[in-house]
C-alpha positions as CSV (number, residue, x, y, z in Angstrom):
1,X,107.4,100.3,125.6
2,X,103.9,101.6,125.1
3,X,102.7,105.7,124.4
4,X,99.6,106.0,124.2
5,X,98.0,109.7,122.8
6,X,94.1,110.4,122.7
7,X,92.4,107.5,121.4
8,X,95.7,105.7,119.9
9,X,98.6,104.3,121.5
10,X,102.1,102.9,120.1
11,X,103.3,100.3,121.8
12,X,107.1,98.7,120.6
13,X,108.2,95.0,121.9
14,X,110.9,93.0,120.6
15,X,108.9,91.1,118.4
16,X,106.8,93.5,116.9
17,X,105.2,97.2,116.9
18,X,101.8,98.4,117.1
19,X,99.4,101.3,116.4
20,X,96.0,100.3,118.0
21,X,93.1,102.3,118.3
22,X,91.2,101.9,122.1
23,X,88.2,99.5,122.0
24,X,85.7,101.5,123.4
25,X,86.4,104.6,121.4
26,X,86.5,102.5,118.2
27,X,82.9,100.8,119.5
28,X,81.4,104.5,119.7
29,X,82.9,106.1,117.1
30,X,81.5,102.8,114.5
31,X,78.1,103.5,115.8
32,X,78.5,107.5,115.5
33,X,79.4,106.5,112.0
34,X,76.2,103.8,111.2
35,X,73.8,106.2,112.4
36,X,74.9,109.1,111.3
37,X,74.9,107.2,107.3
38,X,71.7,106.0,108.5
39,X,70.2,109.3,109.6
40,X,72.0,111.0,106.1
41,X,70.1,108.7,103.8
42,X,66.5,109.2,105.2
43,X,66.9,113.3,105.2
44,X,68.5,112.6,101.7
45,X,65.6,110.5,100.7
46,X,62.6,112.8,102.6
47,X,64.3,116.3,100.4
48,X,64.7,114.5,97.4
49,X,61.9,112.1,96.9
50,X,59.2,113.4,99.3
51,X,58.9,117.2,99.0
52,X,55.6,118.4,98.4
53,X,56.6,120.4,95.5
54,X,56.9,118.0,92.4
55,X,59.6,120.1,90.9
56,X,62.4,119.5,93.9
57,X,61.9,115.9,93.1
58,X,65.2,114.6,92.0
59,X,65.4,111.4,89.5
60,X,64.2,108.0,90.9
61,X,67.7,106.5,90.0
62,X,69.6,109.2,91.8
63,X,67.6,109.0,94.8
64,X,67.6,104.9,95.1
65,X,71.5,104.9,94.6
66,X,72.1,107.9,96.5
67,X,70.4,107.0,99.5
68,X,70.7,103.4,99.3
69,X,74.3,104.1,99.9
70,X,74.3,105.6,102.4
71,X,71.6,103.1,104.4
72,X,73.3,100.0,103.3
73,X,77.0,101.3,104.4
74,X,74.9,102.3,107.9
75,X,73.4,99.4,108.3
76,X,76.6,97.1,107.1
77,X,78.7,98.9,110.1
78,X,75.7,98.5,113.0
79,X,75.5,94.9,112.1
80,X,78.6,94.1,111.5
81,X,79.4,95.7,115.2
82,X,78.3,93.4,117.7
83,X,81.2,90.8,116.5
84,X,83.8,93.4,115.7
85,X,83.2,95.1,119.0
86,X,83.7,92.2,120.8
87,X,87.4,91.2,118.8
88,X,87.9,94.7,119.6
89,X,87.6,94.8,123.5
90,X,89.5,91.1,123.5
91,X,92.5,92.3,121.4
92,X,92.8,95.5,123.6
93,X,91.2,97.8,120.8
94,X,91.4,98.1,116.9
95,X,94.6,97.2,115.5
96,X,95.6,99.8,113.0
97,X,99.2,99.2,112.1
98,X,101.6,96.4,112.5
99,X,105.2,96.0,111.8
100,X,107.1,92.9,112.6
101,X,110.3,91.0,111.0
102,X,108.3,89.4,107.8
103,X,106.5,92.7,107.3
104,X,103.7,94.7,107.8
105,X,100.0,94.6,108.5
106,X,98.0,97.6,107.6
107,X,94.1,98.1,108.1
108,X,93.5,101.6,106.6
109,X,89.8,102.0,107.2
110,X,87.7,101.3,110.5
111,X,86.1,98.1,110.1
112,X,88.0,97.3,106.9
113,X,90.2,94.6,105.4
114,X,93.3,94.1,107.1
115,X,96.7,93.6,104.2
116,X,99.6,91.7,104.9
117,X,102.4,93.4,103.6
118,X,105.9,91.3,103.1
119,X,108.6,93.7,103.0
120,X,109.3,92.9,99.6
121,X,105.9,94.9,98.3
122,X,107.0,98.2,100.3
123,X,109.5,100.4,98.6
124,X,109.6,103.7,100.9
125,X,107.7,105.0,104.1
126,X,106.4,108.2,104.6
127,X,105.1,109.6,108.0
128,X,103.2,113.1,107.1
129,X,101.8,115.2,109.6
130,X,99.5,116.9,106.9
131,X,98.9,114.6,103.4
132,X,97.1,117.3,101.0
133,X,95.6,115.8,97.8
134,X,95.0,118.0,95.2
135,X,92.3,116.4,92.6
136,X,90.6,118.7,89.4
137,X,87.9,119.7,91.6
138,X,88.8,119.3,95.1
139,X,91.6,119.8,97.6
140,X,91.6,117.0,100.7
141,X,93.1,116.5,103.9
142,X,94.4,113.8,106.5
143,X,96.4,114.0,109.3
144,X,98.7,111.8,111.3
145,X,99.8,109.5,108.1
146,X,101.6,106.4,107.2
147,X,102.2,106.3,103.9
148,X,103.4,102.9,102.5
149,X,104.7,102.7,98.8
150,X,104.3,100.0,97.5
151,X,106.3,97.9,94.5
152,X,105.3,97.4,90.9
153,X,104.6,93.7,91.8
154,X,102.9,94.5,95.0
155,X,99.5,92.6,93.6
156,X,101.4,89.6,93.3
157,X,103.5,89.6,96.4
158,X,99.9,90.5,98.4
159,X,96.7,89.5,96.4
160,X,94.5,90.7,98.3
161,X,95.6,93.8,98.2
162,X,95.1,93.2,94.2
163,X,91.1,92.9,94.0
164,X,89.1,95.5,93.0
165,X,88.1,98.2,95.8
166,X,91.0,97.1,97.7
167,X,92.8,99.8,99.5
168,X,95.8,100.3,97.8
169,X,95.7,104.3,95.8
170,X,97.8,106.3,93.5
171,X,100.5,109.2,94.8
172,X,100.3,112.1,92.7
173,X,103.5,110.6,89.7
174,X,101.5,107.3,89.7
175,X,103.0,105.3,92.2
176,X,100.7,102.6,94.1
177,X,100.0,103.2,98.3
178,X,98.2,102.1,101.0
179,X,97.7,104.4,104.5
180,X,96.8,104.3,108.0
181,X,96.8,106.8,110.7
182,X,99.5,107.1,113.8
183,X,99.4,108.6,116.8
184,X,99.1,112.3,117.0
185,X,102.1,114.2,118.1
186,X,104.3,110.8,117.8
187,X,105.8,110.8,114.9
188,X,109.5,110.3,115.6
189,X,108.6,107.4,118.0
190,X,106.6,105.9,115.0
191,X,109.4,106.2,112.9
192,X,111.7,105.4,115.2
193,X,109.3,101.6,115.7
194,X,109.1,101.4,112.2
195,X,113.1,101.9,111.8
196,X,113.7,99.0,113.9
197,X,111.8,96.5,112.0
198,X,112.3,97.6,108.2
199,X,114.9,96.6,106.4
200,X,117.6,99.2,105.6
201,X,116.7,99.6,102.0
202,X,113.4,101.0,103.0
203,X,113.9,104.6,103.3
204,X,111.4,105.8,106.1
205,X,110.9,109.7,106.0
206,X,109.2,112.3,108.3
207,X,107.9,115.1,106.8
208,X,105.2,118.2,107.7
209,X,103.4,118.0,104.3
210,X,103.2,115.7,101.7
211,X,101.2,116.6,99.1
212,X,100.1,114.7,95.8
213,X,98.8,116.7,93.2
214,X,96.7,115.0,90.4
215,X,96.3,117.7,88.2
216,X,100.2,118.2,87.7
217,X,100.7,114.4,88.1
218,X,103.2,114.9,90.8
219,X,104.1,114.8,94.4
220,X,105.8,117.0,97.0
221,X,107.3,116.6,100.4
222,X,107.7,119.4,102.5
């Protein structure tokens, strides 16, 4: 069975489940992103460095990391491109999410790392409409989440997951994660695919809001 919403599509087979993002859409919207970090880092660079008036200057070190940033991560995605574009169109777009009988493989960022997940890292499943993150001087939002929590020995169980930068996060009480996306206004069929696959000690939830709030250290579905 496969649903397909916008740029995303769910498709359930006996085997397996899938959240894929569509090739071409994932091919534009890499090169939207490139650019645009690209673009960021030279009108960064031109207010901060080049102004006419020595006084808007900001400090050398600010600008070069800054800036630097922002080209390199522009560049990193254009380049990387070409290849990822062309796995992409042959694998029928950008896998996202994939849940099978050993476990599960999540890629939470465009481009990124994909982690493979044996059932025995994951300890509950969330799927929130709204995830709300409340930090001391911020407040965020994502839509369309899988949240995955993940076990105390979840380094050992996936070591890749384990190195620093990975993609693994804290809930609001302290509790290690990792995220993707679903498809927009299907989140009882995800559920509902994920249900089949995980074993029954994995609770899997649906929810409107969760919310993890890092100034109370705690966390609240809704």
């Amino acid at each position: 069975m496969r649903l397909s919403c916008g740029a995303m599509k769910l498709t359930i087979a006996p085997a397996h489940m899938t959240i894929m993002r569509n090739a071409w859409g994932t091919i534009a919207f890499a090169m939207i992103i490139g650019t645009l970090c690209i673009a960021i880092s030279i009108v960064f660079f031109n207010a901060l460095y080049l102004d006419p008036d020595p006084e808007h200057h900001a400090p050398v070190i600010f600008v070069i990391l800054f800036c630097g940033l922002f080209f390199l991560a522009g560049t990193a995605i254009l380049l990387r491109l070409p290849r990822q574009g062309r796995t992409w169109l042959a694998n029928g777009g950008a896998q996202i999410i994939k849940a099978e009988a050993q476990g599960m493989i999540i890629t939470p960022t465009l481009g990124g790392p994909s982690y493979a997940l044996p059932w025995e890292a994951i300890t509950q499943i969330v799927l929130a409409k709204t995830l709300k993150c409340i930090e001391l001087d911020e407040t965020s939002y994502a839509w369309n989440m899988v949240i995955v929590h993940l076990s105390p020995d979840y380094k050992t169980l996936c070591p890749e997951l384990g190195k620093p930068f990975a993609g693994a996060s804290l809930t609001g009480d302290g509790v290690a994660y990792i995220s993707a996306s679903y498809p927009s206004r299907q989140q009882s069929d995800t559920h509902f695919a994920l249900r089949q696959f995980a074993p029954t000690r994995i609770a899997i939830q649906s929810c409107r809001t969760l919310t993890f709030d890092y100034k109370s250290r705690h966390s609240v579905m809704d």
